[in-house]
N, C-alpha and C positions, 0 to 999 in steps of 0.2 A: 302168531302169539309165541311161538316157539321159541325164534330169534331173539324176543325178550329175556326171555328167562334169566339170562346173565346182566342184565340192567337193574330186573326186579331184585335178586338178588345183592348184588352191591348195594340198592337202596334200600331193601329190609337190614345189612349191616350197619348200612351208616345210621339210618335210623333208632338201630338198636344200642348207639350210644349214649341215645335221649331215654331210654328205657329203666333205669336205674335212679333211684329219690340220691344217694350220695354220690354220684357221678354226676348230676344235674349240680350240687353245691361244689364240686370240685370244680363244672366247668363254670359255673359263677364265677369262682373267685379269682379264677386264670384268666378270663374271658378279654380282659382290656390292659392287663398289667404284667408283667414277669413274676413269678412268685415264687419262693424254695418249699419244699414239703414241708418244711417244718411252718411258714406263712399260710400256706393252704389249710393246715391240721388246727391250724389260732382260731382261720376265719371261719371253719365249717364244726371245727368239735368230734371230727373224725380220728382215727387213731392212725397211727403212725403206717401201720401194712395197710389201711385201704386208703389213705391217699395214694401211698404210693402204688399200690394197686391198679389204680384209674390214673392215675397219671400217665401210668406206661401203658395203659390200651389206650389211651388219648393219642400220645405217641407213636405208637405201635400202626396207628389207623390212619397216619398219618393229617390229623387233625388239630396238633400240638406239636410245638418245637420244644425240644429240651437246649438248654446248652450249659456247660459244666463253668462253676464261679468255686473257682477253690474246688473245697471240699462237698460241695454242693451244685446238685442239678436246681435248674430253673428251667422254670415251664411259665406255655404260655400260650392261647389258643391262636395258632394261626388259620385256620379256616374259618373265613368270614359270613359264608354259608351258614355252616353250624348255629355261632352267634344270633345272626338275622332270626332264624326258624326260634330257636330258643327265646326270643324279642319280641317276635311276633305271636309267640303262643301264650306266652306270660301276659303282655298286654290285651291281647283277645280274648284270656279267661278272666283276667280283672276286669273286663268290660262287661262279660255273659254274667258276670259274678254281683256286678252292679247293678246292672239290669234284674236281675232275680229279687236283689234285695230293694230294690227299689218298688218293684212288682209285688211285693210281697207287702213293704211297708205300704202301697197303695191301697191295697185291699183291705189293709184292716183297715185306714183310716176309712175307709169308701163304708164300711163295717159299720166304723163306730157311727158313722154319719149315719147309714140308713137307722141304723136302733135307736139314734135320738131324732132323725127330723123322719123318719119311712121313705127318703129319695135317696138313689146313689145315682154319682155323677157315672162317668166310662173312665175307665182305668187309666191312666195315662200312658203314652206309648214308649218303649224301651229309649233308652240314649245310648249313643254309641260314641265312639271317640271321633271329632271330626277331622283328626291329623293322625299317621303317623307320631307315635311318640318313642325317643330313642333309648335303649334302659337307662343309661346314667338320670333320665330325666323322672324317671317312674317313681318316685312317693306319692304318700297319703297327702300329703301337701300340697303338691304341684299338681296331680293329675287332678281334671276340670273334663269330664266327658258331657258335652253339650249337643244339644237338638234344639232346634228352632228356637222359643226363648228360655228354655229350660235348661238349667245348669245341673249336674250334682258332683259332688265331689265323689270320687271311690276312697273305702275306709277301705287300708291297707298297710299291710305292713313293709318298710320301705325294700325298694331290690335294688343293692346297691352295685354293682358293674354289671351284671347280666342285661 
């Protein structure tokens, strides 16, 4: 286990750049397109030092290419890795997220049921997503997480390049 140590550690750092609520919207908005601090600061509403803050530990961690347009650096997430994880975790909670709300809207109805007729059916069981879905594709609109013939839509609000 020894010989780990130094493995464990680079992945506790890389992992700790998913660790921060405006460092997750900075790498949103870099994640598919080139962007200058001041496009980053539009898209998230962050201030001027902590984009550029995160930008340059993006950078620094070598998970982000800067490269200078004039007067202005642009960035922009070259680690594909990163992305993926960030993809897959967003989608995975909008799923578990679905599923709760769905479980939860079952129970009452199952609820309301037993108080007017005194039978409740069995809960129905979670749905999950039956694909991969890639973030540019993630809205309220489009995502359809389906199980056998049951569909529901996730109520969400949309993630637009992450």
């Amino acid at each position: 286990m020894q010989e780990l140590e130094p493995v464990f550690d680079k992945v506790a750092r890389y992992f700790s750049l998913l660790s921060d609520t405006s460092r997750l919207k900075v790498i949103h908005a870099v994640c598919n397109t080139e962007q200058s601090v001041s496009d980053v600061m539009t898209a998230t509403g962050l201030s001027q030092s902590a984009v550029s803050r995160h930008l340059t530990n993006l950078h620094l961690s070598g998970v982000a290419s800067r490269r200078k347009a004039g007067a202005q650096a642009r960035y922009v997430i070259t680690d594909t890795t990163l992305t993926e994880i960030c993809r897959t975790a967003c989608v995975s909670l909008m799923a578990r997220e679905s599923d709760e709300l769905a479980a939860a809207s079952a129970l009452r109805d199952n609820a309301t049921q037993f108080m007017a007729q005194g039978e409740i059916d069995a809960p129905p069981k979670p749905v999950r997503p039956e694909r991969s879905v890639g973030f540019d594709d993630v809205t309220a609109s489009n995502l359809t997480l389906r199980s056998g013939r049951t569909e529901k839509r996730v109520a969400s609000t949309r993630i637009r390049n992450l």
